[in-house]
C-alpha positions as CSV (number, residue, x, y, z in Angstrom):
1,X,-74.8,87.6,-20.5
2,X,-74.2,84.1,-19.8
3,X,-77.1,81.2,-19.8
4,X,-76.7,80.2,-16.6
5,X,-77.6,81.3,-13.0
6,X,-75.0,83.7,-12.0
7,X,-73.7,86.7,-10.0
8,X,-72.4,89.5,-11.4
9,X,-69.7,91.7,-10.7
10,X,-67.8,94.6,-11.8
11,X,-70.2,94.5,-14.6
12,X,-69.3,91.0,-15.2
13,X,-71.4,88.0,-15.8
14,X,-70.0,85.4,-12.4
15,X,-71.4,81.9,-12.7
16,X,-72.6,81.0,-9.3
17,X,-74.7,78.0,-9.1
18,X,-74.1,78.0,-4.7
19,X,-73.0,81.8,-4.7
20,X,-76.2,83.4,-6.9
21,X,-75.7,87.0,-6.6
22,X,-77.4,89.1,-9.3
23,X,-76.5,92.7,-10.1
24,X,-75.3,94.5,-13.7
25,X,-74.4,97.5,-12.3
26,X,-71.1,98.6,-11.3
27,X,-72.1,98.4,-7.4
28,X,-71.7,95.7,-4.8
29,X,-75.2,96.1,-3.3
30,X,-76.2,92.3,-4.3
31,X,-74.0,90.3,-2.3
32,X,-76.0,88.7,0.1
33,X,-74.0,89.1,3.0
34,X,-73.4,92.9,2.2
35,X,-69.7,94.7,2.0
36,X,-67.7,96.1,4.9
37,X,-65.1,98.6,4.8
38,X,-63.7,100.4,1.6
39,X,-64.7,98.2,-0.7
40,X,-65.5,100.8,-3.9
41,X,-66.4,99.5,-7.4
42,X,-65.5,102.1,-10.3
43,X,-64.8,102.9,-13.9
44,X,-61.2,102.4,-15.5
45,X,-60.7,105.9,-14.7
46,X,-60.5,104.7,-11.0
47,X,-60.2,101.3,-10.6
48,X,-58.5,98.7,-13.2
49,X,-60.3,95.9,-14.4
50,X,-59.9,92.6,-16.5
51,X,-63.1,92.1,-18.0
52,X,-66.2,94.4,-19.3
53,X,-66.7,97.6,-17.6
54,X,-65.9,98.1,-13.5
55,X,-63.6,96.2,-11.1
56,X,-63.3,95.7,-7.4
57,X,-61.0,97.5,-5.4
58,X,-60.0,97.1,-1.7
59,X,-58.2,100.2,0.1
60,X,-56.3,99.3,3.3
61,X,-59.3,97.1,4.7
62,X,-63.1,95.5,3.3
63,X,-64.3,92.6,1.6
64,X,-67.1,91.5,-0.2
65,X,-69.6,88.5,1.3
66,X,-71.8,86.2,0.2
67,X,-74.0,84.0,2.1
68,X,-76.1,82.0,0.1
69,X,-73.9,78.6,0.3
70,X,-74.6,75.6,2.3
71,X,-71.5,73.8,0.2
72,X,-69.0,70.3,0.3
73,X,-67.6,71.7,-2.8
74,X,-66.6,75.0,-3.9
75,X,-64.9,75.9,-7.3
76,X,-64.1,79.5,-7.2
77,X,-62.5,81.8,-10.1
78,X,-61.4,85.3,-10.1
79,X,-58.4,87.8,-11.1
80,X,-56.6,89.7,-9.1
81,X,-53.7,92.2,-9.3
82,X,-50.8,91.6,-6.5
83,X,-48.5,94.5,-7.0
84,X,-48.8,96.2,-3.6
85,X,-45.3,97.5,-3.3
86,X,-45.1,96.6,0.3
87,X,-43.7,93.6,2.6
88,X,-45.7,90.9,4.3
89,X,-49.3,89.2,3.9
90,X,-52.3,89.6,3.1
91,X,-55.6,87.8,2.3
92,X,-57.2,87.5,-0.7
93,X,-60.1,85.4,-0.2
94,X,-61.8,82.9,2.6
95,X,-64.7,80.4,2.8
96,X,-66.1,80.4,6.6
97,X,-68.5,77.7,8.5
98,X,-70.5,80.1,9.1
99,X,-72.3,83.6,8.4
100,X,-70.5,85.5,11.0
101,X,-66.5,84.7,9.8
102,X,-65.5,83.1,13.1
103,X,-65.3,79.7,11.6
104,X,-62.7,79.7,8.8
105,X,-62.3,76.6,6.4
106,X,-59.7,77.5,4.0
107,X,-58.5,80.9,2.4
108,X,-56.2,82.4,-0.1
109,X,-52.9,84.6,1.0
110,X,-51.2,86.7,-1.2
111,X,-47.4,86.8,0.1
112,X,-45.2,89.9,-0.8
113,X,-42.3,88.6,0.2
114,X,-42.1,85.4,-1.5
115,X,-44.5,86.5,-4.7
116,X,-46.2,83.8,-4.1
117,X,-50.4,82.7,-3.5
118,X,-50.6,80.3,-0.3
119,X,-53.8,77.8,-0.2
120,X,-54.3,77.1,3.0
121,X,-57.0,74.7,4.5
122,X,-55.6,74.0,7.9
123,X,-58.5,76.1,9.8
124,X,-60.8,72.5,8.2
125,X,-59.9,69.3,10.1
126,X,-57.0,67.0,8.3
127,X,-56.7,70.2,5.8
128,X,-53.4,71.4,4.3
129,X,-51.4,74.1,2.9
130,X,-49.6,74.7,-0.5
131,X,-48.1,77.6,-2.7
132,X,-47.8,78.5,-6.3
133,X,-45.9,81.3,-7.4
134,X,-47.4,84.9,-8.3
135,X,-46.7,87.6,-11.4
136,X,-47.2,91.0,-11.8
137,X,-50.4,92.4,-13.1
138,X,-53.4,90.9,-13.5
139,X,-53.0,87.0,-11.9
140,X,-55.7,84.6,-12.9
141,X,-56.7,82.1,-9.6
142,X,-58.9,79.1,-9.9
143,X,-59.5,76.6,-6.9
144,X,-61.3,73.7,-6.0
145,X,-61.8,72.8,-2.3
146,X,-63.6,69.5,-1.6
147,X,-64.5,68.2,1.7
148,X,-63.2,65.1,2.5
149,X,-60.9,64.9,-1.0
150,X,-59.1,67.1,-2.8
151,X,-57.3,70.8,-2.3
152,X,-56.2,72.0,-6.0
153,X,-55.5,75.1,-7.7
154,X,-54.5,76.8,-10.6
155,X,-52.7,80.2,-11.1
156,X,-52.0,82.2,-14.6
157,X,-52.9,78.4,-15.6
158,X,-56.4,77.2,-17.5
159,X,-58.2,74.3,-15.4
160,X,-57.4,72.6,-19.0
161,X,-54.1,72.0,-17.6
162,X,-53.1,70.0,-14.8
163,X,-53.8,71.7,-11.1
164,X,-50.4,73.1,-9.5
165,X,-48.5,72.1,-7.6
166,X,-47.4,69.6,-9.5
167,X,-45.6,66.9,-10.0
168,X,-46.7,66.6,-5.9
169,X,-50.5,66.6,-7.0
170,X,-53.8,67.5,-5.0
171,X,-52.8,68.0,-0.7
172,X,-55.9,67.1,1.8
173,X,-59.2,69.5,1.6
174,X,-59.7,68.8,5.3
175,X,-63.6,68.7,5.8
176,X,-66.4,71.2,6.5
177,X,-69.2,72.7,5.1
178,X,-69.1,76.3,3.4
179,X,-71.4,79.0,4.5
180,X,-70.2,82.0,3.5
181,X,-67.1,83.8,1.9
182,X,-65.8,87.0,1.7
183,X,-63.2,88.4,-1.2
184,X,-61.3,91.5,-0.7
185,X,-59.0,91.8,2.4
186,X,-61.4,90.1,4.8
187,X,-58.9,89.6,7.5
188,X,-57.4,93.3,6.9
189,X,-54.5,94.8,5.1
190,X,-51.7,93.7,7.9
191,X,-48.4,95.3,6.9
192,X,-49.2,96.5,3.7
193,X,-50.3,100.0,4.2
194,X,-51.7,103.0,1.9
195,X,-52.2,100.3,-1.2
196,X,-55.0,98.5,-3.2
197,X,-56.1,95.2,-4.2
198,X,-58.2,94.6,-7.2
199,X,-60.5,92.2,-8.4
200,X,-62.7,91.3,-11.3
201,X,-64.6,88.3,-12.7
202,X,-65.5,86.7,-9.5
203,X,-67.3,83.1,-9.9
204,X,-67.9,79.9,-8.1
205,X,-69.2,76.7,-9.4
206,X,-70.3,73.6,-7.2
207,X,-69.1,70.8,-9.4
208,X,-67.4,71.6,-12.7
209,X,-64.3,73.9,-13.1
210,X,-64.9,77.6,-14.2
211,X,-61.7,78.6,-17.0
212,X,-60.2,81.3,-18.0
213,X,-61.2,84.2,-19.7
214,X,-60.1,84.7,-23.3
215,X,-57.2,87.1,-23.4
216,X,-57.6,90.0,-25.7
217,X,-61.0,89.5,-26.8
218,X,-61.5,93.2,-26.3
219,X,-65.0,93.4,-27.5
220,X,-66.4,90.0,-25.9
221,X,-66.8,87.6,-29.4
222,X,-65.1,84.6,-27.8
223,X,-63.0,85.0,-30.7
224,X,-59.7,87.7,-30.6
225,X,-59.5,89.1,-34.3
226,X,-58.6,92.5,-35.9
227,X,-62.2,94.3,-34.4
228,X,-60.5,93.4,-30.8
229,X,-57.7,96.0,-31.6
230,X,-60.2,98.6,-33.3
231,X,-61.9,98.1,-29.4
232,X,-58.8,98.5,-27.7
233,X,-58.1,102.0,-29.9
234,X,-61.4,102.9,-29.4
235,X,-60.5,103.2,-25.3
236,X,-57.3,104.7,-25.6
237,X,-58.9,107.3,-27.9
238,X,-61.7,107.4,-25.1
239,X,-64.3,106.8,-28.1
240,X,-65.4,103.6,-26.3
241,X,-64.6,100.6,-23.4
242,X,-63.8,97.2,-24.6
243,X,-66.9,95.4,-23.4
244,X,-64.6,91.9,-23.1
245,X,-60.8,91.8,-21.8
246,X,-59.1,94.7,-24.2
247,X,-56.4,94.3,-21.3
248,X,-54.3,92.0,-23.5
249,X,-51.2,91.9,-21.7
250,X,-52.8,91.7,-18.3
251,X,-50.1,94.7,-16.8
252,X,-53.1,95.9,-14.8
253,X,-52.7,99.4,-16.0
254,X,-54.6,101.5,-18.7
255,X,-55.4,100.4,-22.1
256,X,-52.5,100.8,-24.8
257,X,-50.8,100.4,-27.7
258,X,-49.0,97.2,-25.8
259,X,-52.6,95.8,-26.0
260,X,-53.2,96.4,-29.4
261,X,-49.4,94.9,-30.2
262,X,-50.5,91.7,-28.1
263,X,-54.0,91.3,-29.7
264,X,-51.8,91.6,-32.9
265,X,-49.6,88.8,-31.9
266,X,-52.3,86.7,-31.3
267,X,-54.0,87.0,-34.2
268,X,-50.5,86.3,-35.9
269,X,-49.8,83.2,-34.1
270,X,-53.0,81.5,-35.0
């Protein structure tokens, strides 16, 4: 656990200091504004995750929804895996001006065709749009929406490093105020059809960026050392789950020996 305020999800500590959420179960039951749909949260054996024990996963339609914002800013974090197999659109994640989702601000858009996230703030007055480019597996997405200023993001990218796109820089936020947001597939699954979306490690900030997760730190030390690969063996001989991120090469898949060989490498290179 964390120190601060936070939701949790998927068995995973989320910082939330406007979305508090609180919940260590693998269940969705403390999201303030409920879950519609098929929105099922499981084991590995059922649903792939990034970090500790249970992820999110969407089947052809739901979404998560939280509705305990009243928010200028919103810095929101979470990883999700993109390989649908399928043409066309579909969205990831949107922040509404209200409780009901009639009034959308901005969202995220995962787009098959072009492998690519589109951050789009048009719905907000003066808002823009802009895209960064997608990867198999597990992607990491980080964005920070402010009203009045700045649309950023960052994808497969810490908020250490300068926000994509870049070199064009930050595009207009538009303006608004953020009461609520869903994560899932909150506008449905469009064209993609008999596939999944999954999510883990959901969490918003108001004011200071949220990071990445350490890669391969299977058993949650903030360090990745030889005792992250005897976690990682201990799932694949279903002794034990890595308690941190044992998915090292974020393929989105089962734990395996590639995991151990990329802890490995890791531990080389430092």
């Amino acid at each position: 656990m964390r120190n601060i305020q936070g939701v949790i999800f998927g068995g995973v500590f989320l910082i939330a200091t406007c979305f508090i959420v609180d919940a260590q179960a693998c269940s969705t039951a403390s999201w303030d504004g409920g879950s519609s749909g098929a929105v099922l949260v499981g084991s590995p054996s059922s649903t792939p995750r990034y970090s500790q024990l249970c992820g999110l996963s969407v089947n052809g339609t739901g979404h998560v929804q939280d509705n305990s914002a009243s928010d200028s800013r919103i810095i929101v974090r979470f990883y999700v895996q993109v390989s649908l197999g399928d043409t066309g659109a579909v969205d990831l994640f949107e922040a509404y001006g209200d409780e009901a989702g009639v009034s959308p601000i901005f969202k995220v858009t995962y787009d098959a065709d072009a492998d690519n996230f589109i951050f789009d703030a048009t719905d907000a007055p003066g808002g823009s749009s802009f895209t960064i480019a997608a990867k198999s597996g597990w992607n990491l997405v980080e964005l920070d929406w402010d009203s009045g200023g700045d649309f950023v993001a960052w994808v497969n990218e810490d908020t250490t490093a300068e926000p994509q796109p870049t070199p064009a820089g930050p595009v207009d936020a538009g303006t608004g105020t953020v009461e609520s947001i869903r994560l899932g597939a909150p506008n449905g699954f469009g064209d993609f059809s008999g596939s999944n979306l999954y999510y883990d490690a959901y969490e918003s900030h108001r004011t200071t960026p949220v990071g990445a997760l350490l890669i391969g730190d299977a058993d949650d030390s903030q360090i990745v050392d030889i005792f992250d690969a005897v976690e990682q063996l201990d799932e694949i001989h279903s002794i034990d789950l890595g308690v941190g991120q044992p998915d090292c090469d974020e393929s989105g898949g089962v734990i395996d020996i590639f995991d151990v060989v990329c802890v490995l490498d890791i531990i080389h290179s430092n």
